[in-house]
C-alpha positions as CSV (number, residue, x, y, z in Angstrom):
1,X,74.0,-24.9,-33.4
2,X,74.1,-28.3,-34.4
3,X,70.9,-30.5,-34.5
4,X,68.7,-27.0,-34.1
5,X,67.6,-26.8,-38.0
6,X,65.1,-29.8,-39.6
7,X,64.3,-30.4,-43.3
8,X,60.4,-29.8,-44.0
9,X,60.3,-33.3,-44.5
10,X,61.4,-34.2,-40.6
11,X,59.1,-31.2,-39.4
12,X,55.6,-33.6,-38.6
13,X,57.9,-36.7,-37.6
14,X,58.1,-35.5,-33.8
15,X,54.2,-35.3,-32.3
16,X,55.3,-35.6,-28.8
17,X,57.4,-34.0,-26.6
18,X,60.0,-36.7,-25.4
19,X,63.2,-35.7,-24.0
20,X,64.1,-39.1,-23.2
21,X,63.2,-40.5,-26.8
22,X,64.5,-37.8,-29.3
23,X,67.7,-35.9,-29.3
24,X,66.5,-32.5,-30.7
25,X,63.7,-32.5,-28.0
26,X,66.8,-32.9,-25.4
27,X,69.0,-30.4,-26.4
28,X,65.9,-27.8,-26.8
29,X,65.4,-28.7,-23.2
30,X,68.9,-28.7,-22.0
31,X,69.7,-25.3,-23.7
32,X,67.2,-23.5,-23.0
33,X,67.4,-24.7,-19.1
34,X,71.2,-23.5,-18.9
35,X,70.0,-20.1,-20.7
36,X,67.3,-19.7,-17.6
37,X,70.3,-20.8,-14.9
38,X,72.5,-17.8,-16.9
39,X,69.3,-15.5,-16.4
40,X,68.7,-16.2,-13.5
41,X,72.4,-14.7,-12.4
42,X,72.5,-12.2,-14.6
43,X,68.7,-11.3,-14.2
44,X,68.9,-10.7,-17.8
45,X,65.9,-12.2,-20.2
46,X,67.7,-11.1,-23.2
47,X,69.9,-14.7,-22.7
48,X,66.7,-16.3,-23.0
49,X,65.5,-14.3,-26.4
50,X,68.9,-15.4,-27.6
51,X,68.2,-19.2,-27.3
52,X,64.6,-19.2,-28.4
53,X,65.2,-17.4,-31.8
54,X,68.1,-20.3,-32.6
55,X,65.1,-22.5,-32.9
56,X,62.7,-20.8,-35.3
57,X,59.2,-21.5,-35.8
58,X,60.1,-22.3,-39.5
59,X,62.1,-25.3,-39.0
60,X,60.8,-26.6,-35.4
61,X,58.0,-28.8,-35.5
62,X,55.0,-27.1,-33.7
63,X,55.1,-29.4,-30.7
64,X,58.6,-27.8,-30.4
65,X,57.7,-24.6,-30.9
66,X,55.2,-24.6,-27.9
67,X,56.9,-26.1,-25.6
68,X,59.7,-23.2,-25.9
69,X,56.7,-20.3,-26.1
70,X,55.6,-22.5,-22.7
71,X,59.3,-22.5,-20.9
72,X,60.1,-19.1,-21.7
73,X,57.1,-17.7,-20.6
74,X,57.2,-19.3,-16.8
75,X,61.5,-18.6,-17.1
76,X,59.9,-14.8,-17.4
77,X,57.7,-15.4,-14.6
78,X,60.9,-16.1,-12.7
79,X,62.8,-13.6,-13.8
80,X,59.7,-11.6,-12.6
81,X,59.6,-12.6,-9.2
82,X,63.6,-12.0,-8.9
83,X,64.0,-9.0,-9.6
84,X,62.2,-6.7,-7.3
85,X,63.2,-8.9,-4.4
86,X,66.3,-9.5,-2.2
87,X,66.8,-13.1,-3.1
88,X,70.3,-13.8,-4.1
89,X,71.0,-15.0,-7.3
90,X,73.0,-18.0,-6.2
91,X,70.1,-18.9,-3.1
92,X,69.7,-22.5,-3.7
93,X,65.8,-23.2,-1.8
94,X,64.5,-19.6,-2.4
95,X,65.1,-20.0,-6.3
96,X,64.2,-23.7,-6.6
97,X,60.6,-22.8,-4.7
98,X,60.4,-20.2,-7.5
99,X,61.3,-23.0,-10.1
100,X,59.1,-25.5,-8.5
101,X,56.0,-23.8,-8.4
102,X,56.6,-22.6,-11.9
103,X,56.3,-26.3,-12.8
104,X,59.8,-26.2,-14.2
105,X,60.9,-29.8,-12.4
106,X,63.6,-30.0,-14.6
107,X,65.0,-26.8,-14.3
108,X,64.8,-27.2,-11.1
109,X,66.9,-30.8,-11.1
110,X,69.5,-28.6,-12.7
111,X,69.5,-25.6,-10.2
112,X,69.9,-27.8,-7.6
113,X,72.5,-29.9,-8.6
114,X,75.2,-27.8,-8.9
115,X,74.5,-26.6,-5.4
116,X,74.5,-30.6,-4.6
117,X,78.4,-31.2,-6.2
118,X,79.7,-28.7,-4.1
119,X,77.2,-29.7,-0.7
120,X,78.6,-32.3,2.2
121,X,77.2,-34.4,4.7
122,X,73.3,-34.5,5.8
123,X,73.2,-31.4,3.3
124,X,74.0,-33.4,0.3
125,X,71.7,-35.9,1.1
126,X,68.6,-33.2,1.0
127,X,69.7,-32.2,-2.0
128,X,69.9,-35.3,-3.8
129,X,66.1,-35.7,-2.4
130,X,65.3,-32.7,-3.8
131,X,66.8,-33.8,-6.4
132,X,64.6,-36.8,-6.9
133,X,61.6,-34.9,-6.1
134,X,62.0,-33.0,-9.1
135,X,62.6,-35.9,-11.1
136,X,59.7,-37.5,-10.1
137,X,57.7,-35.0,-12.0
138,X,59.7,-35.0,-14.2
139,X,58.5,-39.0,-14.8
140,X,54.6,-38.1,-14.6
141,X,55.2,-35.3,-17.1
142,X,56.6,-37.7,-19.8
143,X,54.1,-40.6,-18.6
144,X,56.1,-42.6,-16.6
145,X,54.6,-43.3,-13.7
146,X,56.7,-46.0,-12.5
147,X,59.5,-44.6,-12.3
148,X,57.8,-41.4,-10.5
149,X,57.4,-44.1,-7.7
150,X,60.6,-45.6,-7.6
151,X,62.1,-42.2,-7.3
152,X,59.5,-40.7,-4.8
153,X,60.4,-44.1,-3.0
154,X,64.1,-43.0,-2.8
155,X,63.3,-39.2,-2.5
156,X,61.4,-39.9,0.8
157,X,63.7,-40.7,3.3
158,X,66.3,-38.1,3.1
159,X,63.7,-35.3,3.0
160,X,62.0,-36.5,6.1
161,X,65.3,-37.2,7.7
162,X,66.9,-34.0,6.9
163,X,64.0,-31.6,6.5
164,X,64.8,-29.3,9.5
165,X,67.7,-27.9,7.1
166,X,65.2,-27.2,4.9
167,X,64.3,-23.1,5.1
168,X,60.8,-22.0,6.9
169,X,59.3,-20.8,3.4
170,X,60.1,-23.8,1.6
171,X,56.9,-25.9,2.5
172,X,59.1,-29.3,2.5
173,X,55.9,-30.7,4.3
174,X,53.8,-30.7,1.7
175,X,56.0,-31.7,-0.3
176,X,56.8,-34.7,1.6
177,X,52.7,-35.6,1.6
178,X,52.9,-35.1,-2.1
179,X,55.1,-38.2,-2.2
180,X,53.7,-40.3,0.0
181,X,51.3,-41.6,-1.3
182,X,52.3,-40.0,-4.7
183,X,49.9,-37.6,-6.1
184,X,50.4,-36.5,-9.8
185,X,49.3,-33.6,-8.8
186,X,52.6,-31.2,-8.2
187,X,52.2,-29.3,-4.6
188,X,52.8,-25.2,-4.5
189,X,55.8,-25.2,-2.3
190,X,55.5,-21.5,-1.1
191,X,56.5,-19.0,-3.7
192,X,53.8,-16.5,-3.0
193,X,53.9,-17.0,0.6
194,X,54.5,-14.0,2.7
195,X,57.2,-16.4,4.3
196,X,59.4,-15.8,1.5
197,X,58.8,-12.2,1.7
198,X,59.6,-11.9,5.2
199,X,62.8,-13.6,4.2
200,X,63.9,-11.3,1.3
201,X,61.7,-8.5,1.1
202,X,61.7,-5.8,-1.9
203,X,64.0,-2.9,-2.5
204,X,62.9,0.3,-2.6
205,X,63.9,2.6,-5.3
206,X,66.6,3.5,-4.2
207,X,68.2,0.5,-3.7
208,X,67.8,-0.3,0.1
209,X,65.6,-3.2,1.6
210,X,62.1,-1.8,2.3
């Protein structure tokens, strides 16, 4: 992989975190986010593994380092909360609540837009607030606050607009009173919520819905 191995001499030149800034920090992000959207499919952490050891400890500055030990861990957490459950692996609201109140804002910017290329009408519209949404933690994460409000701004509309398409477990309330006013605080959206349960309940072992 390209880009993935630094000399000893870059190693303490990175001391933040910055996607926007630095290119390695970007394609860490970026690659390990399309190995959780393969997972995720699949239901299949070894993808994940796979990613992770291409950026060894030895030749990532430690910034780097924990910032993948932090994504894969929550991508487990997932992965976790998949698996025993009914939730399709292509559900675009029941997997982005997962994502969300994983913290994964990003990841969850990615998840959504694909769903959003292929969407129409009032539906596409929600997305591309959700959309937003995510990005605007996204901005607080990386300290930029400003932007966080000029894309809550944006976000707002559409959501309130639209947010009766929006699925039962998928607190979109809350989320709309996290952006206005903007807290930096991100709101749990649902994912433990008996709500979602209700929606796609746990298989038995056997295989059949409990």
């Amino acid at each position: 992989m390209q880009g993935a191995m630094m000399s000893r001499s870059d190693l303490y030149k990175i001391t933040k975190f910055d996607p926007f800034e630095n290119q390695l920090c970007r394609q860490i992000r970026n690659e390990l986010s399309a190995s959780l959207m393969d997972s995720i499919h699949r239901q299949d952490i070894s993808i994940l593994k796979a990613v992770a050891q291409r950026f060894s400890p030895d030749h990532v500055e430690p910034v780097l380092a924990q910032y993948i030990d932090n994504r894969i861990t929550r991508y487990r957490e997932v992965i976790a909360q998949i698996r025993p459950t009914t939730i399709p692996t292509h559900d675009t609201y029941a997997i982005s609540l997962l994502l969300w109140d994983q913290e994964l804002f990003f990841e969850v910017h990615e998840w959504i837009e694909s769903k959003w290329l292929e969407s129409r009408g009032a539906e596409k519209q929600l997305l591309q607030a959700l959309i937003r949404a995510a990005g605007v933690y996204v901005h607080l994460e990386a300290g930029n606050p400003k932007r966080a409000e000029r894309m809550a701004i944006k976000a707002l509309p559409p959501l309130i607009q639209h947010k009766s398409l929006v699925p039962g477990y998928f607190n979109v309330d809350r989320l709309i009173a996290s952006l206005e006013p903007l807290n930096s605080v991100p709101p749990k959206l649902g994912s433990g919520s008996d709500l979602l349960g209700a929606k796609y309940p746990p298989w038995n072992n056997s295989g059949a819905q409990m």
